[in-house]
C-alpha positions in Angstrom: 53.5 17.3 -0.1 51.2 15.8 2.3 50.9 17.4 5.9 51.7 15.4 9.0 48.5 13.4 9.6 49.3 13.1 13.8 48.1 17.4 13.9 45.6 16.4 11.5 43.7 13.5 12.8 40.9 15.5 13.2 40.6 16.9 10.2 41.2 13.5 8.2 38.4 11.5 10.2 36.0 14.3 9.0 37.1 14.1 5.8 37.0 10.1 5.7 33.2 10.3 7.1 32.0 12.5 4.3 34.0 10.6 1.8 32.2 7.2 3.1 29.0 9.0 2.3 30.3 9.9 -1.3 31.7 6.5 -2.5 29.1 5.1 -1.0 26.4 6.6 -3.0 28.5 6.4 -5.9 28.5 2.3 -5.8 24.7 2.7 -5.2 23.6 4.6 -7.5 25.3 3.0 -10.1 24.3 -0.9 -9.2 20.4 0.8 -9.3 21.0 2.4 -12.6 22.2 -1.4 -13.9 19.5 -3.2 -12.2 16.0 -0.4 -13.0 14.3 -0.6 -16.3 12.6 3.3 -16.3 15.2 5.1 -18.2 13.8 8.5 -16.0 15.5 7.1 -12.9 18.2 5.2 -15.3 19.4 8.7 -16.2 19.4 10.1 -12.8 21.3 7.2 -10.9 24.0 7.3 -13.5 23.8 11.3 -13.2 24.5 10.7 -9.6 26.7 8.6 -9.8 29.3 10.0 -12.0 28.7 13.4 -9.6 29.6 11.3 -6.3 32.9 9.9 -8.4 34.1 13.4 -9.1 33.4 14.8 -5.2 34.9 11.4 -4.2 38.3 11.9 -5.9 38.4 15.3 -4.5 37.5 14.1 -1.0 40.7 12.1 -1.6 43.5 14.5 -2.9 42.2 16.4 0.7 42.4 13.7 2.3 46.5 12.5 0.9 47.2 16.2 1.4 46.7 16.1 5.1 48.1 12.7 5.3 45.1 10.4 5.3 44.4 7.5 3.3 42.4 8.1 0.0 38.7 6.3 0.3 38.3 2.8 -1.1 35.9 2.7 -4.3 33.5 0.0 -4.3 31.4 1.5 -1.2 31.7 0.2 2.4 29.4 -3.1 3.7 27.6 -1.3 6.3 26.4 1.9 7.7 23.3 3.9 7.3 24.0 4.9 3.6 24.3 0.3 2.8 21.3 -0.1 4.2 19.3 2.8 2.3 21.1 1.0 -1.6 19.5 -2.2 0.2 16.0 -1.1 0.2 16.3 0.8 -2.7 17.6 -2.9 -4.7 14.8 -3.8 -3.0 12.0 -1.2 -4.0 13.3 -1.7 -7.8 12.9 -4.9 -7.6 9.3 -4.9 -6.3 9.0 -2.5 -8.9 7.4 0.3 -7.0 8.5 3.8 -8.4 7.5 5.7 -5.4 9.0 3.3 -2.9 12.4 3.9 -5.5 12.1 7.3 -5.0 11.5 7.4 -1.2 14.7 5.4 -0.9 17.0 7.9 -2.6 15.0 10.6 -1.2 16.1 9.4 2.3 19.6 8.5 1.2 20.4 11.9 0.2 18.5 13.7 2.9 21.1 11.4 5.0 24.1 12.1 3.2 22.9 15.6 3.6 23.2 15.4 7.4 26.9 14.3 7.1 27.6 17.1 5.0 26.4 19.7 7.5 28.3 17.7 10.5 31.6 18.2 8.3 30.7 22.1 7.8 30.3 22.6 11.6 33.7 21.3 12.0 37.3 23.5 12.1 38.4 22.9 8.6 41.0 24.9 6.6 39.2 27.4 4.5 40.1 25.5 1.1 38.7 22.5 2.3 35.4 24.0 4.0 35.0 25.8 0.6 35.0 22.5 -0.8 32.8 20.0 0.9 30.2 23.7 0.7 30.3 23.5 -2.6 29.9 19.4 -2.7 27.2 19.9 -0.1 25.3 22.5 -2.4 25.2 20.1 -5.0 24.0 17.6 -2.7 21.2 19.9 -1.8 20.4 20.4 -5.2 20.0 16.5 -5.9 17.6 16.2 -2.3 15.3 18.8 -3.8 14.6 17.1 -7.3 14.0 13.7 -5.8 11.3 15.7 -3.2 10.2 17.4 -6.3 9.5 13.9 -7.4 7.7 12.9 -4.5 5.3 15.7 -4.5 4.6 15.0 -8.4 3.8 11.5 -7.4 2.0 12.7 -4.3 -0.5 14.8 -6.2 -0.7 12.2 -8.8 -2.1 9.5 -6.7 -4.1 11.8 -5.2 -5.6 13.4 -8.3 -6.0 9.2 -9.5 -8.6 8.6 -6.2 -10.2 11.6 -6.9 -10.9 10.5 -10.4 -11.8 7.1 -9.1 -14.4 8.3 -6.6 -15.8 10.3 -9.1 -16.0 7.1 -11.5 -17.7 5.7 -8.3 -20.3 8.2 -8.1 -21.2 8.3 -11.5 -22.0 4.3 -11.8 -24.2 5.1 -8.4 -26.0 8.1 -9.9 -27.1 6.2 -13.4 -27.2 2.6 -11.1 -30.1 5.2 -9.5 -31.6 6.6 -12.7 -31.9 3.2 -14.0 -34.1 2.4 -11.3 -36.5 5.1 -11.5 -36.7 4.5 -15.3 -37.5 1.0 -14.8 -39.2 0.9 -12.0 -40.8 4.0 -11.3 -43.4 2.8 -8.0 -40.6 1.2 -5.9 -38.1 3.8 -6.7 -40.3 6.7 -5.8 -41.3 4.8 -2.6 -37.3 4.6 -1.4 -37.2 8.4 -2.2 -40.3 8.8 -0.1 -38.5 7.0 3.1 -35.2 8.6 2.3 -36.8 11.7 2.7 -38.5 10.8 5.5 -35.3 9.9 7.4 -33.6 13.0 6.6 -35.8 15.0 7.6 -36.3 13.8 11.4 -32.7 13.4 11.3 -32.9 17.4 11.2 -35.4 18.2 12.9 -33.8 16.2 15.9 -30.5 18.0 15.3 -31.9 21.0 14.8 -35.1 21.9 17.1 -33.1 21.2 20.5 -30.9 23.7 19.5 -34.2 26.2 19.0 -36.1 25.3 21.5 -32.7 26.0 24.3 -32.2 29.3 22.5 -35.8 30.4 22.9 -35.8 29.2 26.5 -32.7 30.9 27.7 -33.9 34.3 26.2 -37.2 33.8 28.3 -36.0 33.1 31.3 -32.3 35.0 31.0 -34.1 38.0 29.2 -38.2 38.4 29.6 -38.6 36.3 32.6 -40.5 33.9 30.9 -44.2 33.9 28.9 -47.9 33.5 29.8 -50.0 30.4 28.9 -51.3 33.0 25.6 -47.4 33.6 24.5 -47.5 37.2 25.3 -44.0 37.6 27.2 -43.8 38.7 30.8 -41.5 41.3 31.3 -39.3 42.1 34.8 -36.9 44.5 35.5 -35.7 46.9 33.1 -36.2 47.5 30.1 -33.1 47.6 27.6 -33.4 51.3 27.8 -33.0 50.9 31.8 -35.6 53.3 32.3 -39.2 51.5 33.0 -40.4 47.9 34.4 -43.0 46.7 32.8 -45.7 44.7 34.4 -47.8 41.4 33.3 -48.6 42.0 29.4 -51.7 39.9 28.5 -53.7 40.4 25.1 -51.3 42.4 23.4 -52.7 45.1 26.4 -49.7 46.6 28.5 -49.9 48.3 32.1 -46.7 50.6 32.7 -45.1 50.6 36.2 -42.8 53.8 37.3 -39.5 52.1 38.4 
């Protein structure tokens, strides 16, 4: 016996929203199953799609019971969840498998969002333990499709990897060809490579030296004489003596 819908409106709006969502996906999913040719996500789509069926009827007895009007099947003409099935007709027919899987992917992450709107709501415990349990299975479907786009992620990158190294291969014999052939030229580019290199790190590298050296003269020692023996003012590190001008390795000790 269905409950009077007028203490219920609440209740039956939520129920409609989340059974939008279901219906929804079921029409999807099935029209992509019809319209892909790889039988991996042919299998899946019709997977989903008899799942969405079975959490659509029950979205409906809930929603007669409470005196709401059951969901129509054939999925609704607008909405978020129409325009995620239209990109996804359109990634299949463009025939891109990862921008297929994106599209679902975003669907149910979507749908997902619904779901936990409907748990935050004030529903009879029958009915919360029942869009939790739809919601898990939901959850469930999200994961394998990221699953999916992780495998493809790694994929693609483990195909430029292997094309970079195909790159660098055809470089490195393009090179020992050249030295095989043409031994005087290529030792000359070697030469000037070299050459290059090697200011290129002594430029980047001696500035760096030459500050280090002068800080710990002037910071440290108080500079050197025009033989390099170092000049030393103050204290020692010991804090104990000052030493005066040191020239040819000869030192003269000053009491502090």
């Amino acid at each position: 016996m269905a409950e009077s819908s007028s203490n219920n409106s609440g209740l039956v709006d939520t129920l409609r929203e989340v059974g939008k969502i279901v219906r929804d996906s079921e029409e999807g999913y099935r029209h992509a199953a019809n319209d892909i040719d790889d039988w991996q996500l042919r299998s899946m789509f019709l997977e989903l799609a008899r799942v969405r069926s079975e959490q659509g009827d029950e979205i409906d007895r809930l929603l007669q019971r409470f005196g709401g009007e059951a969901v129509p099947k054939g999925g609704s003409t607008s909405g978020t969840m129409h325009r995620v099935f239209v990109d996804l007709k359109a990634a299949i027919t463009g025939n891109s498998r990862r921008a297929v899987i994106d599209e679902v992917a975003r669907g149910e992450s979507y749908a997902e969002s619904v779901f936990d709107k409907a748990l935050r709501a004030d529903l009879p415990i029958d009915a919360q333990q029942i869009i939790r349990r739809q919601h898990n299975s939901l959850r469930e479907s999200r994961d394998r499709v990221r699953r999916m786009q992780q495998e493809m992620s790694y994929s693609e990158a483990g195909g430029m990897m292997q094309s970079i190294g195909d790159t660098g291969r055809r470089s490195m014999e393009a090179v020992s060809q050249q030295f095989t052939e043409r031994p005087m030229v290529s030792t000359m580019v070697a030469v000037g490579v070299g050459v290059v290199i090697g200011a290129l790190l002594t430029s980047a590298v001696w500035p760096q030296s030459s500050n280090r050296y002068e800080d710990q003269s002037s910071g440290r020692y108080g500079g050197s004489d025009q033989f390099g023996n170092r000049r030393y003012g103050g204290s020692d590190q010991f804090g104990s003596r000052r030493y005066g001008e040191e020239q040819f390795g000869n030192r003269t000790d000053r009491r502090s």
